[in-house]
N, C-alpha and C positions, 0 to 999 in steps of 0.2 A: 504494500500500500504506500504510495506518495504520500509525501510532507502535506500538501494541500488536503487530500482526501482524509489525512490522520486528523489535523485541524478541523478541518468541515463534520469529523466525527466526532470531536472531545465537544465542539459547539453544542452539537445537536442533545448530545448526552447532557449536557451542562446545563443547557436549558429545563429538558425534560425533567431533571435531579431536583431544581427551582420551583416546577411548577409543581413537583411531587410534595416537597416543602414548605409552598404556601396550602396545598390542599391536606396535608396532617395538619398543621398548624390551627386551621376550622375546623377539623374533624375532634379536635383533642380539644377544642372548646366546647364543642355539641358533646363530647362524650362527657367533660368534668359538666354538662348540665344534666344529665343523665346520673350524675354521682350525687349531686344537691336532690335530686328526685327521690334517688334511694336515702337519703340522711330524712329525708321528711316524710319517707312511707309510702310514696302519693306516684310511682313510677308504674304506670301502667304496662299492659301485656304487649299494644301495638309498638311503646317506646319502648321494650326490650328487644325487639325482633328488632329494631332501627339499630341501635346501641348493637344487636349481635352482627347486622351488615357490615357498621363499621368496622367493627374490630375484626372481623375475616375478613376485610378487606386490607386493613391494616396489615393483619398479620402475614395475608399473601405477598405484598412490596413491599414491606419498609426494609428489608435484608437486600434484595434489589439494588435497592439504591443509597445503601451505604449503614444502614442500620438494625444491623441483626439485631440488638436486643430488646428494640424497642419492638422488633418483629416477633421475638420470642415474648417480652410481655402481652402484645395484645393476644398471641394463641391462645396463654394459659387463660388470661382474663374469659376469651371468645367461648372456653370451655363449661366455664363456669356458667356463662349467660345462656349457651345451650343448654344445661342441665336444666337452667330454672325456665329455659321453653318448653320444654320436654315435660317437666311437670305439668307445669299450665294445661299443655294438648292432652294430658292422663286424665285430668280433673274438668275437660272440654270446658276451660277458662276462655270467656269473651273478650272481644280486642280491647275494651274499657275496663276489665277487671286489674288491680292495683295487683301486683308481685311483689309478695317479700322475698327484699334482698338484705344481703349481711353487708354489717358496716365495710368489714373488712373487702368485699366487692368495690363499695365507691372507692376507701384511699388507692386500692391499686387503681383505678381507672385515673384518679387524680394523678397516680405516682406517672405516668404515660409523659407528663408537660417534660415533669423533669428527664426521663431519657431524651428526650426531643430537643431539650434545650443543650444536655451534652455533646449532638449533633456533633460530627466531622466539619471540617467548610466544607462548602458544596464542592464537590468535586468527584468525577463518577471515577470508581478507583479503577475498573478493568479499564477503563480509558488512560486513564494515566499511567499505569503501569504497562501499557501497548496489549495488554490481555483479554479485549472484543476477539472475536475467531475472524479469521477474512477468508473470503474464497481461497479454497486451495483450485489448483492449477488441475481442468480437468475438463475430459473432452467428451465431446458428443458422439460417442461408439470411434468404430475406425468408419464409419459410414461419413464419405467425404473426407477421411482424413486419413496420409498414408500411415501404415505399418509399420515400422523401424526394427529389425530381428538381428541382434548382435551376439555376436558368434564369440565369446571372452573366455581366455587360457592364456597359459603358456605354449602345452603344444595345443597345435587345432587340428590335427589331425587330418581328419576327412573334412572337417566341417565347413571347407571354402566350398569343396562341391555341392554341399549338401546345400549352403547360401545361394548357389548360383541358380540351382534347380527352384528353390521356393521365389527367388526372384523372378519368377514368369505368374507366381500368383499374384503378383502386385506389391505386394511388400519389397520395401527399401532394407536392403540387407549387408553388413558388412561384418569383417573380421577385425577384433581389437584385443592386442595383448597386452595383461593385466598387472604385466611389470609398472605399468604408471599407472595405477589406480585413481590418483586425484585428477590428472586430465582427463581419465574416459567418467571418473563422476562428473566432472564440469562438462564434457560433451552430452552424457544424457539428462542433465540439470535444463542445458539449453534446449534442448529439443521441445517442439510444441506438439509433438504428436506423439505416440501410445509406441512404448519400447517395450519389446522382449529380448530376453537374453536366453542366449543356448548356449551350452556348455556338454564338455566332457564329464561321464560321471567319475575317469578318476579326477578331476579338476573340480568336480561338485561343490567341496569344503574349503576351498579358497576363495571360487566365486562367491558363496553363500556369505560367508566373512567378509568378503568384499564388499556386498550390499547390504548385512547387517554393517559395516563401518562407517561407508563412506555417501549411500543414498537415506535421504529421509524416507517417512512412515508417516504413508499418509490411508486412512480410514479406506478401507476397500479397494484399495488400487495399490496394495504394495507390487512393487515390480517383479512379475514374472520369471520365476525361471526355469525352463525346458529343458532337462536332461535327457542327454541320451547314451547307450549305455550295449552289451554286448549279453545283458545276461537276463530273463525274465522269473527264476526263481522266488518264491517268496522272501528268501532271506533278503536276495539284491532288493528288490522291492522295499521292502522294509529300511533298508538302512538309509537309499535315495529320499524316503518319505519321512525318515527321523534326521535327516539333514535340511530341509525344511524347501525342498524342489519342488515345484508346483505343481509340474507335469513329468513322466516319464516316458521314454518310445525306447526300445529294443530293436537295436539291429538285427535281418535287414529292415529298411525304414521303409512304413506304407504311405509314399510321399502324400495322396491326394488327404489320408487321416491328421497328417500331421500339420500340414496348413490350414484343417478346419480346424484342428485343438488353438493353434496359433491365433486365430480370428475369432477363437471362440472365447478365449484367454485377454483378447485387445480389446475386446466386447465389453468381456464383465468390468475390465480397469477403465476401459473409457466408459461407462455407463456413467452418468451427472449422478453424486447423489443428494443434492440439489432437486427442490421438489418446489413445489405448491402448499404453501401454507396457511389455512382461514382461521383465526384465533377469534375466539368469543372471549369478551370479557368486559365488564363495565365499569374495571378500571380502567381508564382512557390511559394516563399514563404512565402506567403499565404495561401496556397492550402496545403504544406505541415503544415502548423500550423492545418490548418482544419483537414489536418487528422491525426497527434501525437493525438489531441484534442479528437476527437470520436474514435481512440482506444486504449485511455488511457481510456475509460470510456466502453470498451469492445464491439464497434459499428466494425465493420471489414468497410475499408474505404480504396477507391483507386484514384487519382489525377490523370484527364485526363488535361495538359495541351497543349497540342496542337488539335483543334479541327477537323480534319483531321481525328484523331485517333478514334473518339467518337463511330463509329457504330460497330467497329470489337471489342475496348472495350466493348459495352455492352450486346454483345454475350458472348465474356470470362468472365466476370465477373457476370452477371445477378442477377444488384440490385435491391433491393427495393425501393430505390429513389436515384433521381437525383437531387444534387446542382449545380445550372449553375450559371454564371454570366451574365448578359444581354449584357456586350462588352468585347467581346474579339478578341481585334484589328481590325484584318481584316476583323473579324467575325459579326454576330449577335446572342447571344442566344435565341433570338424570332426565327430566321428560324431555327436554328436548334434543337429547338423545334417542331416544325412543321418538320421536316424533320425525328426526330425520330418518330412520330407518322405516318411517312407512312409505315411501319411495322405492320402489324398486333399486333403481340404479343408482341409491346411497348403500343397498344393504353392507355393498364389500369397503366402503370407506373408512378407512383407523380413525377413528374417535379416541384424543387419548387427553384426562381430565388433567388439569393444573390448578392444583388448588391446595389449599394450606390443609384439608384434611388429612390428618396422619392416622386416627384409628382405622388399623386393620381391617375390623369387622365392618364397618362403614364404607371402604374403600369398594373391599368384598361385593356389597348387596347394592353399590351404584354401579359395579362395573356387571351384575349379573342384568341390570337394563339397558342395553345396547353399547355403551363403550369398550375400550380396548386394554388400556392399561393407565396407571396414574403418574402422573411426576407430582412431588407433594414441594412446594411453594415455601419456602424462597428457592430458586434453583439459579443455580449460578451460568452466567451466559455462555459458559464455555461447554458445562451439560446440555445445556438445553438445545445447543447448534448439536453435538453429539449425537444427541437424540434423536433430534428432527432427520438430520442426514441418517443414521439407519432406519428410522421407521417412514421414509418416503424413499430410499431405495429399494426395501423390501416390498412398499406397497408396490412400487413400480414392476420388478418383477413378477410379482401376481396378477400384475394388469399387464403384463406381455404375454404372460401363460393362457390366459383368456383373450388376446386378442390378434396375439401371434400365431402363424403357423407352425407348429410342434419341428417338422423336419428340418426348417431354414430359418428360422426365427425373421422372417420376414411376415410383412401385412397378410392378416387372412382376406379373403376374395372379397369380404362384406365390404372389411374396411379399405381396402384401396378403390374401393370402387366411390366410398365417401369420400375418398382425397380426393377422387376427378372433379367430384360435383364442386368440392372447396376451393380447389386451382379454377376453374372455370369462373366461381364467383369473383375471386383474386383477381381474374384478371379484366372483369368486365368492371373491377373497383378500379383497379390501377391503370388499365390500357396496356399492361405487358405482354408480352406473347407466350405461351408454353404450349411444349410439348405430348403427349400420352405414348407410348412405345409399347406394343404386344411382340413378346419374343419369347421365342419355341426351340427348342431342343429338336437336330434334324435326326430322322432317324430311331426315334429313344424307345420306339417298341424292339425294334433289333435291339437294340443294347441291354434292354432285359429280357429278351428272348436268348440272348446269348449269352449273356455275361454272369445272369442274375439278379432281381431286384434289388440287392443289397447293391450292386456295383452301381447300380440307377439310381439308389438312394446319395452317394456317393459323390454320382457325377451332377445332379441337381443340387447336393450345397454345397459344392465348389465355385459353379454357377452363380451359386447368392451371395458366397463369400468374394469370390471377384467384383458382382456388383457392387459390393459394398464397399470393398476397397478402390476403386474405381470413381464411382460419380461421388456428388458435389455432398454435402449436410443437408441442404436444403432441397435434396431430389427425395422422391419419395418411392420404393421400392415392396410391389407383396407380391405374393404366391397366387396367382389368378386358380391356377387349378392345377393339376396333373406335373406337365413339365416345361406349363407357360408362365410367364411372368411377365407384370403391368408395373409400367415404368412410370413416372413424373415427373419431368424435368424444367421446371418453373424457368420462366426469362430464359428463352430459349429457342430459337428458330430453327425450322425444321430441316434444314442443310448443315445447323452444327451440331444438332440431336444425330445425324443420320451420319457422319462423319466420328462420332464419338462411341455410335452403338460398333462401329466397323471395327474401329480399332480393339475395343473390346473383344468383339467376335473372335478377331485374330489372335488375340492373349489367349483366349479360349479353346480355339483348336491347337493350338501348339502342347496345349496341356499335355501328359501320356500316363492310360489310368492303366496301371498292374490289376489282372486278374489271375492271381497263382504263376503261372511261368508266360504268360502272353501278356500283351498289353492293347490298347483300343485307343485311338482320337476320337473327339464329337466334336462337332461343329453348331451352330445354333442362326435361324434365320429372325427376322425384325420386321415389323412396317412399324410406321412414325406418320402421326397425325396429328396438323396444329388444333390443340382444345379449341380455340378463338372462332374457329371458323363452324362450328357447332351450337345448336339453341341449348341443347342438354348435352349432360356430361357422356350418356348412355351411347349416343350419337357416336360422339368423336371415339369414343373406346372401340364400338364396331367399323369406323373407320381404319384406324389400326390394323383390327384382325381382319378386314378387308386388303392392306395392303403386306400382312403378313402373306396372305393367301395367296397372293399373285407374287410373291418374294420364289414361295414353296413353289409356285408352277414355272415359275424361271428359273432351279435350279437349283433352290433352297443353298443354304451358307453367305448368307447376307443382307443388307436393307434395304427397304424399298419406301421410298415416299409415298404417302397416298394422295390417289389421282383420283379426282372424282366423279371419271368416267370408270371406274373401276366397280361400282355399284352396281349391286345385282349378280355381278358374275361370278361370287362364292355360293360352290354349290350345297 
């Protein structure tokens, strides 16, 4: 983070700290009026449930923002005022009926001025001490971005060849010996895209030591390492995987497997875990501390404070998880929890409470009504980025598993065919031009007529795994069916779509798949259809697989523009 952006955050903090300050300051006068109420007897039922707002409110920020123990007093106090709610509701007490409270209830609520007056200066301390979390360095899959696969030893053995062969998958690959350790860590420090490292397993335990030493650890993307190795035994196994190797291959090597481990590997570390976050809570600033916090650390993050707002919000917004508070005011977070899950398509959303509640048993019987789990209040902003980045990449993997195609982790049929309709709108907003591409595997009944459906399985995510290493971040890439695949390539005219599918194609037949002691090429034909020139997305898609068709009657293994005299004549 730059000096200016560090600035521009202690500000923002420093303000937010301020206005936390002037609003305890009123709150801890309405509570000592709440203490004068109990010294005189005269503290009705509706003023304790106000007096127990504040003080869970209380007790959820004041640690936040610099004042644990006045956060610790208003809990205990908050406890007390619950019990004497809890009676009330036993003896079905009206919102006018007076509550006896014990003296010793008002002086602590009195005692609240004086921790407040002890105050720090204002000053937010994870700020000052640089300890806000900021985005770590992290990419959007290897989709649009290349591959980097570093081949590090002393000896290297085989492993140039081995580098040179994966370099026709599209990964950028090279050999580096590990005699200078601090300049191959500053070479892969620099790099902006997704490194693997392969290695000799006898060379395993220098590498390993080399990236425990001299590369940081960062949450879900530690850097990869791919051994490979002479022996498949359990023992060898075993020791590769107590050396802490990510992946293992045994010579000989099944080339087309181990470039999808490779891609499957630059997948999971470039996956964001960076999410969408909607936080309920009516503490304003708080809520906004919560979210300076998560996107300072590059989570995207929206503050519903009024709970009214909650359901129209998480249509607009459509996060990955929800932070609620368990009270808010008038409110409950437990119903409406339950009330978002009467929605269908909230049911799989993580709901996970924040709130100063720490009994157990409490926790227990709110989360058996639609939530997921609790972070208990004060939580410090470096858990709380923690948190949210695992439980919005986890959620994101289960929304791949359900929206992905299982074989290629690319778009299922439904959803790329909702990307056309959404490039289409894009472009009638913008005026831009895009693309749609239907491209076919030639031949791929022979190839599992011959070779066996596994080898078919094979040669179709190799296929995805080039596409992906290949086009842009902003192209959009699924699985239409069988062993077609619907392409979208936003701002993009159909002479450089048709130019770019080519040179793919050509990566692609050069490929050479081992079947036991033979091998096989496949080749793959395209038609290319501008969305723009279509009323509906459904249109321009059968355009496409209109000028696929006529690709396939010309001779198939390459792409054809669509001509729209071409219409009609797929039989």
């Amino acid at each position: 983070m730059d000096s200016v952006a560090v600035g521009q955050l202690r500000e923002r903090m420093r303000l937010l700290q301020e206005r936390f300050f002037e609003r305890a300051r009123g709150d801890i006068e309405t509570l000592s009026g709440f203490a004068r109420l109990i010294d005189q007897q005269q503290l009705p039922k509706s003023e304790l449930e106000k007096c127990y707002q504040l003080l869970h409110r209380m007790a959820g920020s004041a640690g936040t923002f610099g004042l644990p123990a006045l956060g610790q007093a208003a809990r205990a106090i908050e406890k007390q005022a619950k019990a004497l709610l809890e009676s009330a509701a036993d003896n079905d007490a009206s919102a006018d009926v007076l509550v006896s409270a014990s003296a010793d209830l008002a002086n602590d609520l009195r005692q609240l001025a004086t921790l407040l007056e002890k105050a720090p200066e204002v000053t937010t301390t994870a700020v000052a001490k640089g300890g806000v979390p900021v985005a770590e360095d992290s990419y959007g899959g290897t989709h649009g971005m290349q591959v980097n696969v570093m081949a590090l030893g002393h000896n290297q053995g085989n492993l140039p060849d081995l580098l040179k062969s994966l370099s026709a998958y599209g990964f950028v690959c090279e050999t580096v010996s590990i005699d200078r350790p601090n300049e191959v860590a500053e070479r892969l420090r620099e790099r902006t895209s997704v490194s693997i490292l392969v290695c000799e397993e006898s060379e395993l335990g220098e590498v390993m030591g080399f990236r425990e030493r001299h590369l940081p650890k960062a949450e879900h993307r530690r850097l990869p390492v791919v051994c490979i190795g002479r022996e498949s035994s359990f023992e060898s196994l075993y020791r590769v995987a107590q050396q802490g190797a990510t992946s293992y291959f045994c010579e000989p090597l099944d080339l087309p497997e181990l470039a999808e481990r490779i891609e499957s590997l630059a997948l999971e570390r470039g996956s964001r875990p960076q999410g969408r976050v909607l936080i309920v809570d009516d503490d304003v600033e708080l809520g906004e501390h919560y979210c300076l916090v998560l996107k300072q650390a590059g989570i995207i993050a929206r503050l519903v404070s009024d709970p009214s707002d909650l359901m129209s919000e998480l249509s607009a917004f459509e996060p990955d998880l929800v932070l609620m508070d368990v009270q808010l005011r008038d409110y409950s977070g437990v119903t409406l929890a339950r009330l978002i899950r009467y929605e269908p398509r909230w049911l799989g959303l993580p709901i996970v409470y924040l709130s100063s509640e720490d009994n157990p048993e409490n926790q227990l019987d709110a989360l058996s009504k639609g939530a997921d789990e609790f972070l208990v209040k004060p939580v410090t902003d470096d858990y709380l980025v923690r948190s949210v980045r695992i439980r919005c990449y986890r959620a994101r993997q289960l929304s791949d598993l359900m929206n992905r195609d299982s074989l290629t982790g690319l778009l299922k049929h439904s959803l790329i065919k909702q990307e056309v309709d959404r490039e289409l709108a894009r472009c009638r907003r913008s005026g831009h031009s895009s693309c749609v591409v239907m491209l076919d595997l030639d031949h791929f009944k022979r190839v599992n007529d011959t070779w066996g459906h596994g080898q078919g399985d094979i040669v179709i995510r190799t296929l995805a795994n080039l596409l992906r290493n290949r086009l842009r971040e902003s192209d959009v890439i699924g699985r239409y069916g069988g062993e077609e695949f619907l392409l979208i390539l936003p701002d993009c005219q159909p002479e450089v779509a048709a130019k770019l599918i080519e040179a793919i194609g050509k990566s692609f037949a050069d490929l050479l798949f081992l079947a036991g002691d033979d091998s096989f090429q496949v080749t793959l034909s395209a038609g290319v259809a501008l969305i723009n020139d279509f009323p509906v997305s459904d249109q321009a898609i059968e355009a496409a697989d209109q000028a696929l068709y006529q690709r396939k009657r010309s001779g198939r293994n390459g792409v054809t523009l669509y001509d729209p005299f071409l219409r009609g004549m797929k039989a």
